[in-house]
C-alpha distance (Angstrom), angle and dihedral (degrees) to the residues before:
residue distance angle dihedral
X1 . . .
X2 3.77 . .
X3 3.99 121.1 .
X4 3.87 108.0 -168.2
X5 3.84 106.5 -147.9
X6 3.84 123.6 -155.4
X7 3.34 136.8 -172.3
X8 3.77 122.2 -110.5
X9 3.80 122.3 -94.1
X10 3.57 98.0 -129.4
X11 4.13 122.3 -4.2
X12 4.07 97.7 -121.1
X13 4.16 111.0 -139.9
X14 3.36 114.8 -164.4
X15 3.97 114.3 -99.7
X16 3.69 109.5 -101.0
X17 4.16 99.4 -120.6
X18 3.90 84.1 67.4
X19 3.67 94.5 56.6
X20 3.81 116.2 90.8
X21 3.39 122.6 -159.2
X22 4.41 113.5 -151.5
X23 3.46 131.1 167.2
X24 3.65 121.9 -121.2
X25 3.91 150.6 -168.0
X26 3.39 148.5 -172.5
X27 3.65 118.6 -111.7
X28 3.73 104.2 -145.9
X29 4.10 131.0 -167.8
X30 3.99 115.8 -148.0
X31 3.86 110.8 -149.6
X32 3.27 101.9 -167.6
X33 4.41 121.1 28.3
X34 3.50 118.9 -114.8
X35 4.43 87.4 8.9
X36 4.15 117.9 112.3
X37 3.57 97.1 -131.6
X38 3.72 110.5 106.3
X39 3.88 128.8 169.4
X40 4.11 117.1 -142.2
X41 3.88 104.0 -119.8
X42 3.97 96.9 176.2
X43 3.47 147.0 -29.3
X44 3.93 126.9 -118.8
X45 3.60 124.1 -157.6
X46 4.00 124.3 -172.8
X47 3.58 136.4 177.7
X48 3.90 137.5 173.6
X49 3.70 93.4 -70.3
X50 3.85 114.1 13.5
X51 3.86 140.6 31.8
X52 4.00 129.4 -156.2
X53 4.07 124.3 -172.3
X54 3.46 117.0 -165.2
X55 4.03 111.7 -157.3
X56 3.92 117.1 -146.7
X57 3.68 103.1 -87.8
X58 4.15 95.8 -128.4
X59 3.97 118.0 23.7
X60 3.85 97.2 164.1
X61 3.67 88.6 74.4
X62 3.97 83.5 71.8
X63 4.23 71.5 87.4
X64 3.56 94.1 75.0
X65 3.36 85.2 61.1
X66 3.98 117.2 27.4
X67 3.72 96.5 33.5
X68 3.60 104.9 -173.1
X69 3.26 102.5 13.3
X70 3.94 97.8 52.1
X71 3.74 96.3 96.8
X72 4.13 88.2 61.3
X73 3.90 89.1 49.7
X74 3.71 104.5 44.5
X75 4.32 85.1 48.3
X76 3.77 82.9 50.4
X77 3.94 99.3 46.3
X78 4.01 87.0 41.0
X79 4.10 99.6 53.6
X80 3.59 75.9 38.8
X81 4.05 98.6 68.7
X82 4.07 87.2 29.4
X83 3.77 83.7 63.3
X84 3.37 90.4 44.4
X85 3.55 109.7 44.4
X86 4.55 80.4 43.6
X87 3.89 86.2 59.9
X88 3.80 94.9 46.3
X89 3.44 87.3 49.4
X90 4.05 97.2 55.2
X91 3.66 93.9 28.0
X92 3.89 111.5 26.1
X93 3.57 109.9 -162.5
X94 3.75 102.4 -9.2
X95 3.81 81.1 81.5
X96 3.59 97.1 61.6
X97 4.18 89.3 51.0
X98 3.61 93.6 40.3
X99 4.09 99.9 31.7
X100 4.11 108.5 176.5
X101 3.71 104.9 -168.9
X102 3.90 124.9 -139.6
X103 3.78 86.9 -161.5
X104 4.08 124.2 45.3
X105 3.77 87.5 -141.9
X106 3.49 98.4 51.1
X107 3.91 116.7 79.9
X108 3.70 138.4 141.7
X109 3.65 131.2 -118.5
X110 3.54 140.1 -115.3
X111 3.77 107.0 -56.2
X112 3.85 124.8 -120.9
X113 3.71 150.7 176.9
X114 3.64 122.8 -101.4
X115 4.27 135.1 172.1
X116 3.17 133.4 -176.7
């Protein structure tokens, strides 16, 4: 079997108007206070009309690594992103600027700007 492969005619870029640009954080989980380990639990992206949070797909692996004391964190890192993803809801993305945790380990990071 031979497959011939050819270039493309012309690489196609999507047109600019169907681009949207959002800005978007990590939502990160702090074990331990005060320590600089910190787990991503989500990310959170909001732009001028709409907002999405995406949850970590698999907290009870946090087992593996808090044993006992896993139950405690994934409540925390859950009522965490229901908090969250509340705020977003009422105040888009004034909550991202001016994030007021329910939890003192949960936080987000540094905010950016994304497209696509």
């Amino acid at each position: 079997w031979w497959v011939e492969v050819r270039p493309c005619a012309r690489a196609t870029v999507p047109p600019p108007w169907r681009c949207t640009s959002a800005h978007v954080v990590p939502v990160l989980w702090r074990p331990m206070l005060g320590s600089p380990e910190q787990l991503v639990i989500g990310v959170a992206a909001v732009n001028g009309s709409d907002f999405h949070l995406e949850r970590a797909s698999n907290l009870v692996r946090l087992e593996c690594l808090l044993d006992g004391d896993a139950a405690a964190a994934i409540l925390a890192a859950s009522a965490g992103m229901d908090a969250l993803d509340a705020d977003l809801a009422v105040r888009s993305g004034d909550a991202l600027s001016d994030y007021r945790a329910v939890f003192s380990g949960v936080r987000i990071g540094n905010l950016r700007e994304a497209e696509g």
